[in-house]
C-alpha positions as a printed NumPy array, in Angstrom:
array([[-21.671, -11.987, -17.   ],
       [-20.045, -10.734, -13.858],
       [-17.976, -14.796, -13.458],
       [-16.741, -13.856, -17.105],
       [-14.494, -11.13 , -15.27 ],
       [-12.799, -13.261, -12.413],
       [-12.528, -16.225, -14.47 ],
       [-11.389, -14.012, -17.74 ],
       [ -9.397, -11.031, -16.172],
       [ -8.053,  -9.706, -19.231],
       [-11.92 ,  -8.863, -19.989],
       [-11.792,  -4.681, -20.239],
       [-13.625,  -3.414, -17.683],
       [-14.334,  -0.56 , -20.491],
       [-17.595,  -2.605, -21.726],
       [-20.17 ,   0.078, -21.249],
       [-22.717,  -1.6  , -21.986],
       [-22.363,  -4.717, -19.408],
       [-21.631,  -1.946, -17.241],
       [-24.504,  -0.477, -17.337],
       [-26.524,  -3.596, -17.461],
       [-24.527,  -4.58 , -13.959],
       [-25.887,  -1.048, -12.224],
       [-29.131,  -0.423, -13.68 ],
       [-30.671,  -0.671,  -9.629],
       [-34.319,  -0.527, -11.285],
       [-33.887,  -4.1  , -12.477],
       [-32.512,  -5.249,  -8.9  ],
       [-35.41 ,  -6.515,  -6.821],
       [-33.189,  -8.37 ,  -4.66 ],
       [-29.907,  -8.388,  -3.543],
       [-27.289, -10.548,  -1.075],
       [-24.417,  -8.994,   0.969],
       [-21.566, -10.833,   1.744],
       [-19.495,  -9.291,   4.578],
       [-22.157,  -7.109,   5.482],
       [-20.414,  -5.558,   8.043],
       [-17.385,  -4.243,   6.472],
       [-17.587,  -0.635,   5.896],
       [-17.867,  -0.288,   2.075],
       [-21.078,  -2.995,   1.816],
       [-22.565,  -1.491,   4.451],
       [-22.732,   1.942,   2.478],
       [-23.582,  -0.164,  -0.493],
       [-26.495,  -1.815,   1.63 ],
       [-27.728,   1.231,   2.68 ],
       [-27.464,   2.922,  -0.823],
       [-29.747,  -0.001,  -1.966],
       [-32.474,  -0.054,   1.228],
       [-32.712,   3.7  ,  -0.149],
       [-34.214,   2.752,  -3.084],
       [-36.074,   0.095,  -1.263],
       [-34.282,  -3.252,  -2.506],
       [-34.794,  -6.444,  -0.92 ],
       [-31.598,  -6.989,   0.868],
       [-30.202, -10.47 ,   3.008],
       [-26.994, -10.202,   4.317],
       [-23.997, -12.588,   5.474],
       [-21.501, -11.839,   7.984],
       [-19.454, -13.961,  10.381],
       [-19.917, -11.936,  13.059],
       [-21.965,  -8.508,  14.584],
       [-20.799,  -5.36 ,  14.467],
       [-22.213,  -1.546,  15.205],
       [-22.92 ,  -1.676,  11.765],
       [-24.815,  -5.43 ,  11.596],
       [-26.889,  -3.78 ,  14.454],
       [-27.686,  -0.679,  12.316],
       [-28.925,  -2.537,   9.456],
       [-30.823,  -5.212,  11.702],
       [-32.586,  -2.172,  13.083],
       [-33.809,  -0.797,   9.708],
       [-35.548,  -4.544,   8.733],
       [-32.727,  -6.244,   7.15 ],
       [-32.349,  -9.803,   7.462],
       [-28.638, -11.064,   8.299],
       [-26.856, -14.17 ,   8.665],
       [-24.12 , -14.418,  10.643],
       [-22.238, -17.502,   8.73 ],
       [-20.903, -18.076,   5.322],
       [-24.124, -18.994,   2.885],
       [-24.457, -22.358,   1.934],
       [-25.957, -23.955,  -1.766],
       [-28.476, -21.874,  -4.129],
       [-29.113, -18.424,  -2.97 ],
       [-32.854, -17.968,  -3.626],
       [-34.505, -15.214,  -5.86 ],
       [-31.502, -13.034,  -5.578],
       [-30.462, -11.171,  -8.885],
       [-26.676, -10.41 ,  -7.669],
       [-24.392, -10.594,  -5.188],
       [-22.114,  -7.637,  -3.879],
       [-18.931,  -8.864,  -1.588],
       [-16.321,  -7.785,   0.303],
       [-12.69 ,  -7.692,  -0.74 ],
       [-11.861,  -9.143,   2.566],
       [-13.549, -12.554,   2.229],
       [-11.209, -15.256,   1.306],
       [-11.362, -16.045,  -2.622],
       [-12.011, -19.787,  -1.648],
       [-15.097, -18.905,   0.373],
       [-16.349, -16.45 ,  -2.736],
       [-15.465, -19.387,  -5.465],
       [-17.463, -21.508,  -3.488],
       [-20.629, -19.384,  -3.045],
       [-20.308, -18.502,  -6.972],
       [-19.787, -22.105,  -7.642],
       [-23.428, -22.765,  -5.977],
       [-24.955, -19.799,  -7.81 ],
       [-23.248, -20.117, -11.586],
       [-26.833, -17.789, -12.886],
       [-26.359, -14.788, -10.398],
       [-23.425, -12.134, -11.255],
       [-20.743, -11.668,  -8.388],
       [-19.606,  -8.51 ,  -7.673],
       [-16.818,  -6.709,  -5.401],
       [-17.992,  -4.221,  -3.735],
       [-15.069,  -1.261,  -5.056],
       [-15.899,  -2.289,  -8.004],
       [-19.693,  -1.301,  -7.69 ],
       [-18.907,   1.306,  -6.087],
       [-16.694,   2.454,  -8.492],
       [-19.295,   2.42 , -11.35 ],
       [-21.427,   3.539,  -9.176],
       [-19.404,   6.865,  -8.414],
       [-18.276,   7.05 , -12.531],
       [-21.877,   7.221, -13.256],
       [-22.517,   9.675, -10.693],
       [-19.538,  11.82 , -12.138],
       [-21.274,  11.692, -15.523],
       [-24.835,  12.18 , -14.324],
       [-26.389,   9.142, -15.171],
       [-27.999,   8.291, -11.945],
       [-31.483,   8.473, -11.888],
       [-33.09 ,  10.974,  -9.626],
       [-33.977,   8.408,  -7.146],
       [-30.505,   6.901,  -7.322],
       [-29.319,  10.358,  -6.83 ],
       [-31.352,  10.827,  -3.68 ],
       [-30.207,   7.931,  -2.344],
       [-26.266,   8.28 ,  -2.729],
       [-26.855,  11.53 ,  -0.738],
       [-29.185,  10.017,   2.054],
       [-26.635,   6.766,   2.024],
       [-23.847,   8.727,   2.561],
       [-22.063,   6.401,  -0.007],
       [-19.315,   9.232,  -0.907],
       [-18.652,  11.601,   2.308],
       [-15.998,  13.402,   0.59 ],
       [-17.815,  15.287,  -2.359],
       [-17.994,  19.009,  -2.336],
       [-16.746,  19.257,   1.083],
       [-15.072,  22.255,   2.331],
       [-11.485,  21.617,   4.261],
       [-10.987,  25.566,   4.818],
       [ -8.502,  26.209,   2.412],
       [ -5.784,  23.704,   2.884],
       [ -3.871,  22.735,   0.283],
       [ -3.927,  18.814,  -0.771],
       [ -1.34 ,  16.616,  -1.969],
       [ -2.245,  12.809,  -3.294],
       [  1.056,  10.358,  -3.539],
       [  0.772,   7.22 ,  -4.888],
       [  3.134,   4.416,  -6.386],
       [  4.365,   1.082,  -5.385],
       [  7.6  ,   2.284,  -3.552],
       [  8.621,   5.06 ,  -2.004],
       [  5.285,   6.554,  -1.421],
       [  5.411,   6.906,   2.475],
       [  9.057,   8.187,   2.525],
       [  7.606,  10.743,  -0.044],
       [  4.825,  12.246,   1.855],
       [  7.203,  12.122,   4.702],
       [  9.979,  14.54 ,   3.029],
       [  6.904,  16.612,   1.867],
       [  5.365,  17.149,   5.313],
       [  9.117,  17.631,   6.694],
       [  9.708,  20.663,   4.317],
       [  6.565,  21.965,   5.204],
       [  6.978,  22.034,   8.749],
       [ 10.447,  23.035,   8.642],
       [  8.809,  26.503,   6.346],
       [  6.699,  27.506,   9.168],
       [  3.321,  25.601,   7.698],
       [  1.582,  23.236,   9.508],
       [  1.1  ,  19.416,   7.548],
       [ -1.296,  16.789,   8.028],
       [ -0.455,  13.575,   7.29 ],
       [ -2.241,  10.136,   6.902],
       [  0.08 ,   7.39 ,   5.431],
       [  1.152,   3.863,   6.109],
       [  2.674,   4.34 ,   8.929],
       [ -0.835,   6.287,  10.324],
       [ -2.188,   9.881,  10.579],
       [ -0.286,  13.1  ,  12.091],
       [ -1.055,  16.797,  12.62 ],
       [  1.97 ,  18.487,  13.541],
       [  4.243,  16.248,  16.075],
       [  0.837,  14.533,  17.412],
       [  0.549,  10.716,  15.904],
       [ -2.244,   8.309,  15.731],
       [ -2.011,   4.922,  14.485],
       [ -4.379,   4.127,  11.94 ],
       [ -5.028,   0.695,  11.663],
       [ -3.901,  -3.297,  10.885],
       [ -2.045,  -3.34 ,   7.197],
       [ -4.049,  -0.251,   6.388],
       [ -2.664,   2.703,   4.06 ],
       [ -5.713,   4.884,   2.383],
       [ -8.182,   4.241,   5.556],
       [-11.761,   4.195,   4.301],
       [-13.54 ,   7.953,   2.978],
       [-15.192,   8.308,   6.329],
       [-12.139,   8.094,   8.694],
       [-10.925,  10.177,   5.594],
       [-12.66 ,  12.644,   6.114],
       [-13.108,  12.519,  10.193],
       [ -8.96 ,  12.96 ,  10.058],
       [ -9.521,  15.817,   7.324],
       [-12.067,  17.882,   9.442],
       [ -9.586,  17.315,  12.179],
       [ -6.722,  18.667,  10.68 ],
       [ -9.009,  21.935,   9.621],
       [-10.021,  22.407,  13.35 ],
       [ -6.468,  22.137,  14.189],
       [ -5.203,  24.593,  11.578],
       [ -3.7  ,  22.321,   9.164],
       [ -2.26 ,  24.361,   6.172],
       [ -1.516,  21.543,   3.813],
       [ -3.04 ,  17.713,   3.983],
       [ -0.545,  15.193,   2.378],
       [ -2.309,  11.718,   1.292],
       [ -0.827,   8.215,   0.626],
       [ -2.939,   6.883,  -2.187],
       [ -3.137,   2.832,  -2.861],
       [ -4.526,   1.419,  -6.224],
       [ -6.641,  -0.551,  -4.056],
       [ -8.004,   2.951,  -2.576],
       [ -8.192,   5.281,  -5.103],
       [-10.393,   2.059,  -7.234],
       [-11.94 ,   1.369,  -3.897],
       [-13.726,   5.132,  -4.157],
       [-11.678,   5.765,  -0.673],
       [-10.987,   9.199,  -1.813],
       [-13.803,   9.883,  -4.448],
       [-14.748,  13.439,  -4.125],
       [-11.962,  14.456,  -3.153],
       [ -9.95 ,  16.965,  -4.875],
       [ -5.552,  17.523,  -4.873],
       [ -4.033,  20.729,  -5.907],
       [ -1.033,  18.074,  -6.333],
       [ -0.443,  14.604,  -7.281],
       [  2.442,  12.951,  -6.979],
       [  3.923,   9.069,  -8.616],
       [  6.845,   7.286,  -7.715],
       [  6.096,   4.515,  -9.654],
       [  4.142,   1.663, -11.014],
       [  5.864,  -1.561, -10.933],
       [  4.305,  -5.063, -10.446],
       [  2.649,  -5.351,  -7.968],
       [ -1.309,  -5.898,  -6.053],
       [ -1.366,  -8.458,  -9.439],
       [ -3.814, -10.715,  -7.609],
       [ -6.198,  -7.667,  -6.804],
       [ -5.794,  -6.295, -10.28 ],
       [ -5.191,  -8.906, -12.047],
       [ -3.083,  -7.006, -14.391],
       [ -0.979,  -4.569, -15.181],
       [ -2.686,  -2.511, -17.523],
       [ -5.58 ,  -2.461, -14.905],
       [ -3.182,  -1.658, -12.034],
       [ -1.972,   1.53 , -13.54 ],
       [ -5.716,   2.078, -14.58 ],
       [ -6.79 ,   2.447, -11.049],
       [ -3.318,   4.497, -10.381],
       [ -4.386,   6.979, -13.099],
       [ -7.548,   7.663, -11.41 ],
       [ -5.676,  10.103,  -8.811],
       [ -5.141,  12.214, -11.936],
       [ -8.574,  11.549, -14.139],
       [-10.764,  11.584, -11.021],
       [ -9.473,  13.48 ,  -8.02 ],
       [ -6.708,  15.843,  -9.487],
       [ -8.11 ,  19.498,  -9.364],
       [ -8.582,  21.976, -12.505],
       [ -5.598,  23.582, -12.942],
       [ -3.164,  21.069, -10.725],
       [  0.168,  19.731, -11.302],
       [  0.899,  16.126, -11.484],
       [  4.512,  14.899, -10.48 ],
       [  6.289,  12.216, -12.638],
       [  8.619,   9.85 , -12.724],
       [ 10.809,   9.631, -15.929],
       [ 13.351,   6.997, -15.062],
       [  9.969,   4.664, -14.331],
       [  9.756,   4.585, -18.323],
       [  6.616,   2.13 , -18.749],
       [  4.646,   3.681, -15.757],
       [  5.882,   7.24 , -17.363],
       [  3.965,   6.262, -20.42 ],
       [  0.897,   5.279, -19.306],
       [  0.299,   8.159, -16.445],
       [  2.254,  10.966, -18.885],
       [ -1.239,  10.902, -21.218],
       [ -3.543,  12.07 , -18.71 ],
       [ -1.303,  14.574, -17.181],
       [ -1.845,  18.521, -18.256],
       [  0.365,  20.432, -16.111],
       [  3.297,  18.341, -14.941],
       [  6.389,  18.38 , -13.023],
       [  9.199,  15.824, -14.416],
       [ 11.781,  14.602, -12.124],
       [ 14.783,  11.806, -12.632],
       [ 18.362,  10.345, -11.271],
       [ 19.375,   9.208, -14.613],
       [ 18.514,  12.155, -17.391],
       [ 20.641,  15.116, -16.331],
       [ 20.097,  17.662, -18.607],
       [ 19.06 ,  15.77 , -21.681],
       [ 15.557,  16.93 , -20.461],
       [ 14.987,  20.836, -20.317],
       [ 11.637,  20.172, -18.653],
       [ 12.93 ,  17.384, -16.217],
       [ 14.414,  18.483, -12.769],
       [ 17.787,  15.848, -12.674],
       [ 19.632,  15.138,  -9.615],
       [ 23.171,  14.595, -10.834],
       [ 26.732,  13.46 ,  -9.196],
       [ 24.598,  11.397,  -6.377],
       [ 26.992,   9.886,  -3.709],
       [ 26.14 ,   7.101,  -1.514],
       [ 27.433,   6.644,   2.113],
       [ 26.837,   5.524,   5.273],
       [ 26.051,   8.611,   6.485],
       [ 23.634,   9.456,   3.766],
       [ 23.303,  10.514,   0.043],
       [ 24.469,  13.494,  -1.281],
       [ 23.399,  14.902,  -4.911],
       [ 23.491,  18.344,  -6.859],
       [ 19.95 ,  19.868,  -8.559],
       [ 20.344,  22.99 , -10.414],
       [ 22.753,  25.319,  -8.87 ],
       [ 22.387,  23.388,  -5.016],
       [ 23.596,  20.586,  -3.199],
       [ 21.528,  18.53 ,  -1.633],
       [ 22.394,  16.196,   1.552],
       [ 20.026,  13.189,   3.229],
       [ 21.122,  11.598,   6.217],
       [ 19.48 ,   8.162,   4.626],
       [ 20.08 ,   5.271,   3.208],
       [ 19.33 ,   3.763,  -0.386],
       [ 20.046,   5.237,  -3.577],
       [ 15.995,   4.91 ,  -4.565],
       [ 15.483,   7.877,  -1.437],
       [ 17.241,  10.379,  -4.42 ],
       [ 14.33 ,   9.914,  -6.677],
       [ 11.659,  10.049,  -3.761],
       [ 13.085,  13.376,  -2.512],
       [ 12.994,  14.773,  -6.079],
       [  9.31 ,  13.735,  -6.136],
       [  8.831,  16.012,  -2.592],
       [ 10.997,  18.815,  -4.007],
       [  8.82 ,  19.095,  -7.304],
       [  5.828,  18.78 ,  -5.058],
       [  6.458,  22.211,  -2.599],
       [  7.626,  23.951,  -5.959],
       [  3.754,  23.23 ,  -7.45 ],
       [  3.08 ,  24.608,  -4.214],
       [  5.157,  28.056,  -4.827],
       [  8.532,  26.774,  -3.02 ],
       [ 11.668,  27.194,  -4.764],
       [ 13.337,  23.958,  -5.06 ],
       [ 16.9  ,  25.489,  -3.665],
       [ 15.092,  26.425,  -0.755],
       [ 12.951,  22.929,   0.026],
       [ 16.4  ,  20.869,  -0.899],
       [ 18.064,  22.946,   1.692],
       [ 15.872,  21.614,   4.284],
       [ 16.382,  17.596,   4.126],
       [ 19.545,  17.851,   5.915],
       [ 18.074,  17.076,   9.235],
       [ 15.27 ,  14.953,   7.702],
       [ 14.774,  11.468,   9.784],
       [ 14.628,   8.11 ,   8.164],
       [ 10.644,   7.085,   8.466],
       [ 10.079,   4.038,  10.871],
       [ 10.706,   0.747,   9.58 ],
       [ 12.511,   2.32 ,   6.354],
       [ 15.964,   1.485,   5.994],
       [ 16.403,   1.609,  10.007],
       [ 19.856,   0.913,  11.092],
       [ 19.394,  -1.208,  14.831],
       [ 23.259,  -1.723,  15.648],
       [ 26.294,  -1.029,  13.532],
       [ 28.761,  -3.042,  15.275],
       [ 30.221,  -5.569,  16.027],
       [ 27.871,  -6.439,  13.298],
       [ 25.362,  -4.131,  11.156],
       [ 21.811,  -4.859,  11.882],
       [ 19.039,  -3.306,   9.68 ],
       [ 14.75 ,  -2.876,   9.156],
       [ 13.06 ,  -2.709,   5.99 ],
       [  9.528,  -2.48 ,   4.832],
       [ 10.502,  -3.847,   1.839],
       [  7.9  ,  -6.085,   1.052],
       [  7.659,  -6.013,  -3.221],
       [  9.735,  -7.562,  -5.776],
       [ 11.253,  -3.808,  -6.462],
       [ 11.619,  -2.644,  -3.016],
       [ 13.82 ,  -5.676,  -1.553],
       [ 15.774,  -5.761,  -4.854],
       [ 16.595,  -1.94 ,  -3.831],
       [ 17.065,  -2.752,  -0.257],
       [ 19.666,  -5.448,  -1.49 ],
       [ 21.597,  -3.064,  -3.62 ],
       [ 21.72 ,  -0.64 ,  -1.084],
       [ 23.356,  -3.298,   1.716],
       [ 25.45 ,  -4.94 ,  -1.01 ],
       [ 27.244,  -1.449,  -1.512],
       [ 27.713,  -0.708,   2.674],
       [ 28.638,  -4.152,   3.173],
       [ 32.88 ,  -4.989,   3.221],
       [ 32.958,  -7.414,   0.287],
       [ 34.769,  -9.897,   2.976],
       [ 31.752,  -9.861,   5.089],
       [ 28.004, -11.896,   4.844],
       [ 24.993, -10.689,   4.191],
       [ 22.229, -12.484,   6.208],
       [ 18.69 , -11.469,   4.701],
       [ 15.236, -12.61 ,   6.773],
       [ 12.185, -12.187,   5.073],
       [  8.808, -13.903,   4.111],
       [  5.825, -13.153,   1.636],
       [  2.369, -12.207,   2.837],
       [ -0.145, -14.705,   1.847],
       [ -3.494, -13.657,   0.019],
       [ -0.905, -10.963,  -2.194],
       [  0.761, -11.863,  -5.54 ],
       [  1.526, -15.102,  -5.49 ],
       [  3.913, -14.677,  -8.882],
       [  6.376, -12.443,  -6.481],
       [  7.454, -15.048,  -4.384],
       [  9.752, -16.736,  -6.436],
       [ 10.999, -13.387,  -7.589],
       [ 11.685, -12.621,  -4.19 ],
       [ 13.706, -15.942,  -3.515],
       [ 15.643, -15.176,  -6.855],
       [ 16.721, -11.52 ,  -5.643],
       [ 17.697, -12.884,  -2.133],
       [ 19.579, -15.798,  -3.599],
       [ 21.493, -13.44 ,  -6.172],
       [ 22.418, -10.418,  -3.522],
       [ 22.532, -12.82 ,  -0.081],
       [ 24.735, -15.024,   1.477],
       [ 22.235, -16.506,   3.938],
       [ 18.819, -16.401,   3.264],
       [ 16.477, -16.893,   6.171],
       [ 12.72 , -17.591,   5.105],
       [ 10.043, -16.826,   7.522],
       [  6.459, -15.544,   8.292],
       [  5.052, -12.331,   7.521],
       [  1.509, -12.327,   7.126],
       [  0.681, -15.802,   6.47 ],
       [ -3.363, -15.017,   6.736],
       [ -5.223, -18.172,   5.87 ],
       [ -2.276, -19.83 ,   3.874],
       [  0.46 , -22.6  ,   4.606],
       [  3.33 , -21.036,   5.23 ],
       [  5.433, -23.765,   4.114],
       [  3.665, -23.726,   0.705],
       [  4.452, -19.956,   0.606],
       [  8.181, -20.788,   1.418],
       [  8.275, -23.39 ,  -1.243],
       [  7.002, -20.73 ,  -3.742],
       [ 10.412, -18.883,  -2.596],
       [ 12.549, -21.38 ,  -2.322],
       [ 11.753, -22.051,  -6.194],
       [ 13.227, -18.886,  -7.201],
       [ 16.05 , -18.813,  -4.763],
       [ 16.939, -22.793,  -6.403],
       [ 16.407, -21.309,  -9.931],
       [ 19.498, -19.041,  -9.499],
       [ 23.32 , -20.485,  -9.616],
       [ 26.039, -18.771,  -8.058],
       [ 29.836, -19.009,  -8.058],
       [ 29.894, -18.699,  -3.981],
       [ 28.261, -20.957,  -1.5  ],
       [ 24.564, -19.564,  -0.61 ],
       [ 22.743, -21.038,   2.621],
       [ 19.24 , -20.976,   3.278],
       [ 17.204, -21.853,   6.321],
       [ 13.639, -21.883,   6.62 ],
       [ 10.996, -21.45 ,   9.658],
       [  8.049, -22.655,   8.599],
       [  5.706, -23.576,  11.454],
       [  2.055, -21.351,  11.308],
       [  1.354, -23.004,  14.701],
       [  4.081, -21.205,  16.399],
       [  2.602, -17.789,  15.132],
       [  4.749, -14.815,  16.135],
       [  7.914, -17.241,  17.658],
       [  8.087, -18.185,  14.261],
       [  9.6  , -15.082,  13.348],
       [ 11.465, -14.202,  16.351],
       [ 12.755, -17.51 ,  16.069],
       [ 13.918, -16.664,  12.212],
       [ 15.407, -13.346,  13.52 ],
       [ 17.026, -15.35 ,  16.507],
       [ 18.935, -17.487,  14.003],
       [ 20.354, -14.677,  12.283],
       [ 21.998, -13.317,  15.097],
       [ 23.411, -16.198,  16.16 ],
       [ 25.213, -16.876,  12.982],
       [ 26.18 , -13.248,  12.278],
       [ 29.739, -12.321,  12.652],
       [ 31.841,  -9.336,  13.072],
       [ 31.051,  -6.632,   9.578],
       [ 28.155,  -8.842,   8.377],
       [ 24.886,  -6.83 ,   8.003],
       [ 21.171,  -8.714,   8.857],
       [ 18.664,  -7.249,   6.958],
       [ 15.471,  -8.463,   7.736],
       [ 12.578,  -6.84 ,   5.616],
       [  8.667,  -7.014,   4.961],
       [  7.3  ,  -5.572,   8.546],
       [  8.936,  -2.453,   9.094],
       [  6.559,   0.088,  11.156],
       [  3.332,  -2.48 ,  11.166],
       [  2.34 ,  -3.412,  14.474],
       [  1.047,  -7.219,  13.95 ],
       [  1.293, -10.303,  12.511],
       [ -1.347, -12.341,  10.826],
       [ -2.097, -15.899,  11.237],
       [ -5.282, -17.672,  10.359],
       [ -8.112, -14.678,  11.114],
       [ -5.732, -13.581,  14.209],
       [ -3.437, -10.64 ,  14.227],
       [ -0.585, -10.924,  17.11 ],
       [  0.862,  -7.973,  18.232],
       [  4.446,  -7.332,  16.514],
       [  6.757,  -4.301,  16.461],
       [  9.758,  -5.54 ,  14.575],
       [ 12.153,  -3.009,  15.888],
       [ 11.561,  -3.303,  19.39 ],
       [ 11.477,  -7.21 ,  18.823],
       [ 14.874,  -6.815,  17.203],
       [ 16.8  ,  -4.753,  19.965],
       [ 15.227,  -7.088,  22.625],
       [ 16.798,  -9.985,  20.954],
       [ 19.9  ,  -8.113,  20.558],
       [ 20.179,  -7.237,  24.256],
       [ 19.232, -11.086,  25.059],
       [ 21.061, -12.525,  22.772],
       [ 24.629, -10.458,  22.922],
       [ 27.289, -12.041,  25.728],
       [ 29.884,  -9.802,  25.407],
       [ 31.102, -10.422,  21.68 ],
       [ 29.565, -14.188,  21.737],
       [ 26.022, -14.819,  19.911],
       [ 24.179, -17.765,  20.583],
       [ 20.628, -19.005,  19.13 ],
       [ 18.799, -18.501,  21.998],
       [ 15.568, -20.351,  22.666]])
């Protein structure tokens, strides 16, 4: 029954009753693991042995955690299974593994159900929110340690949950800001990693909600430290994941819900599903929940489960009694300017979308008991966050980094260089799509570019297991689908082998074409600190790699390619 939902995805996942026929553990006598090692089948594993399951597992390679499991009697693998997996009455896997290596495993094994591992743990939590776990079951989430985060005690800090698909980091960046700038004392873990006070630690490879454990390892850090407030970046992928089950926010906070993670989720109705839980499962009794109106069909959906809200937009003014509006907003080069209420508000950033996300943060401190004349007041010295609309070089021509790395964010990213750019002058846009992610964005992408850039430069940014040339075709589609009155260029850099020279290389010929007023924007990295090919990550910092080639590259006012 299981195939039915990853070869049928717009199967609800609301079928109670092949729910329940999926987690009933009493009818389990046997079970196979693949990626045994990876942290949330390894708490499944265990969660299992505790009710004294038959368990094999598969893993490519050992781990602390392979080691811990081999030591408690259970058989492991360390390859990919091959042909009929004997006696075994389901299979739980990691979200990691490639989907070709878990098509072929179910192709061998058509009788057994397949299962990803958030989504049994998922159930597994639902049913343990409901109290339909068996005693034994019961026993053995608690001796598991399957959900670390449940009825824990953090010492009275306040916590704030922010989730969307853009804008979130910047978000819980203006939040802890304010904070600190009050006198409190904000921890942090986000995208761009995990901070108490001015002290940073990076938190990972691609990772935004970390796992519940390193959860709550940062959270009993930031009590010990005498955090006051603990603001959380919240993924779809986490919050279905169970990453933060348990956990309870005095404040939640959405930016928005726009396509995106369509290859995890399959769709969108299921995406904003998983977004909602950060207000069904993990918003406390009594908290507010901050909304978006201008993100109309995200609005919607989220508005139903909200209680006590907070309504913010950039496009309402005062049509809305219950919607804080920011109205005459100003765009510069030095930053956006906007009134709310009876103040005026100033941000030394760039992009028009920042005026929504710093609505979002002032709603936020006033659920908190923070006047929202008195947080606004305090963004005038806020910093751009890393990777985030970061301007390299202004002159002799304009240089810029962007995470952008959705349909919505380099669209935004676009606009916002389009209106900073002299209309006599080129923009030069570098950028690539990260393979194993929403394939149907790629030509999207290349559509956007085409319509907003002169020269389009197409290039790696995770390409994972993929061809990057077949990922560059899938952009070049859209960017050919589009016809414009002035000449467009594109170039393309599409060699996996070279691994991280192929994007220095793509950045390289950017440079070398750019003359004086253009503006490079090159997107989709931002603060991460690798690239992906194959199963390798390469070290990469994108801004340091772009000043270097600046430096290298510049001869007085003369740019070459380089080699």
């Amino acid at each position: 029954m299981c195939n039915l939902y990853r070869q049928y995805p717009f199967i609800e996942r609301i079928d109670i009753i092949i729910r329940m026929q999926i987690l009933k553990t009493e009818e389990i006598n046997k079970a196979t693991m693949l990626g045994i090692g990876g942290e949330d089948v390894y708490y499944i594993t265990r969660f299992l042995k505790c009710l004294n399951k038959d368990i094999i597992g598969f893993d490519i390679k050992k781990n602390d955690r392979t080691k811990y499991l081999e030591g408690i009697g259970i058989e492991i693998y360390y390859k990919n299974p091959e042909g009929k997996l004997s006696d075994t009455e389901i299979v739980i896997y990691s979200d990691s593994l490639p989907d070709y290596v878990i098509k072929k495993i179910e192709e061998q094994n058509k009788t057994v159900p397949f299962i990803e591992v958030g989504r049994y743990k998922r159930e597994i939590f639902s049913l343990l929110q409901s109290s339909q776990l068996s005693k034994e079951e019961d026993i053995a989430v608690k001796k598991s340690g399957l959900f670390p985060l449940i009825n824990r005690d953090f010492g009275g800090m306040k916590l704030v949950g922010v989730t969307g698909t853009d804008g979130k980091t910047s978000v819980v960046s203006m939040i802890s800001h304010m904070l600190t700038k009050l006198g409190y004392k904000p921890g942090v873990i986000s995208t761009v990693g995990m901070s108490i006070g001015e002290s940073k630690k990076d938190i990972g490879f691609h990772v935004t909600t970390p796992s519940s454990h390193s959860i709550l390892k940062s959270l009993n850090l930031m009590k010990k430290s005498g955090c006051t407030h603990a603001v959380i970046e919240c993924t779809s992928q986490g919050l279905y994941m169970g990453r933060v089950a348990g956990l309870k926010f005095d404040t939640v906070v959405y930016t928005n819900i726009t396509r995106e993670h369509l290859g995890y989720h399959k769709t969108w109705i299921k995406y904003a599903e998983a977004k909602s839980l950060l207000i069904r499962e993990n918003l406390k009794e009594g908290g507010y929940a901050i909304l978006n109106r201008d993100d109309k069909k995200g609005f919607k959906y989220i508005n139903k489960y909200a209680k006590k809200k907070l309504i913010y937009s950039t496009t309402n003014s005062n049509r809305n009694a219950d919607t804080l509006s920011a109205e005459n907003i100003k765009e510069s080069l030095t930053g956006l300017s906007f009134n709310i209420k009876n103040s005026k508000v100033f941000i030394p950033v760039l992009g028009k979308y920042n005026v929504s996300n710093a609505l979002a943060a002032i709603l936020t401190l006033k659920s908190l008991g923070i006047e929202e004349g008195m947080s606004a007041s305090l963004l005038g010295d806020f910093s751009p966050v890393e990777g985030r609309m970061n301007i390299i070089q202004e002159t002799p021509f304009r240089v810029i980094v962007d995470f952008a790395h959705t349909p919505n964010g380099l669209l935004n990213a676009l606009k916002t260089v389009k209106k900073i750019t002299n209309k006599s002058k080129r923009i030069i846009l570098v950028f690539g799509c990260a393979a194993k992610r929403d394939e149907y964005k790629r030509p999207v992408m290349g559509k956007y570019a085409k319509e907003y850039a002169d020269i389009t430069i197409l290039t790696a940014e995770d390409c994972r297991t993929e061809s990057l040339k077949e990922i560059n075709n899938q952009i070049e589609k859209g960017w050919r689908s589009v016809n414009t009155k002035e000449e467009r260029m594109l170039f393309r850099f599409d060699n996996d082998n070279e691994n991280v020279k192929v994007r220095r290389r793509a950045i390289k010929k950017a440079i070398s074409l750019a003359k004086d007023g253009d503006t490079i924007l090159i997107t989709g990295k931002g603060h991460e600190k690798s690239l992906c090919f194959g199963l390798k990550e390469y070290n990469w910092n994108e801004i340091e790699e772009v000043k270097r080639l600046l430096g290298r590259i510049k001869i007085g006012r003369t740019y070459t390619s380089g080699t």
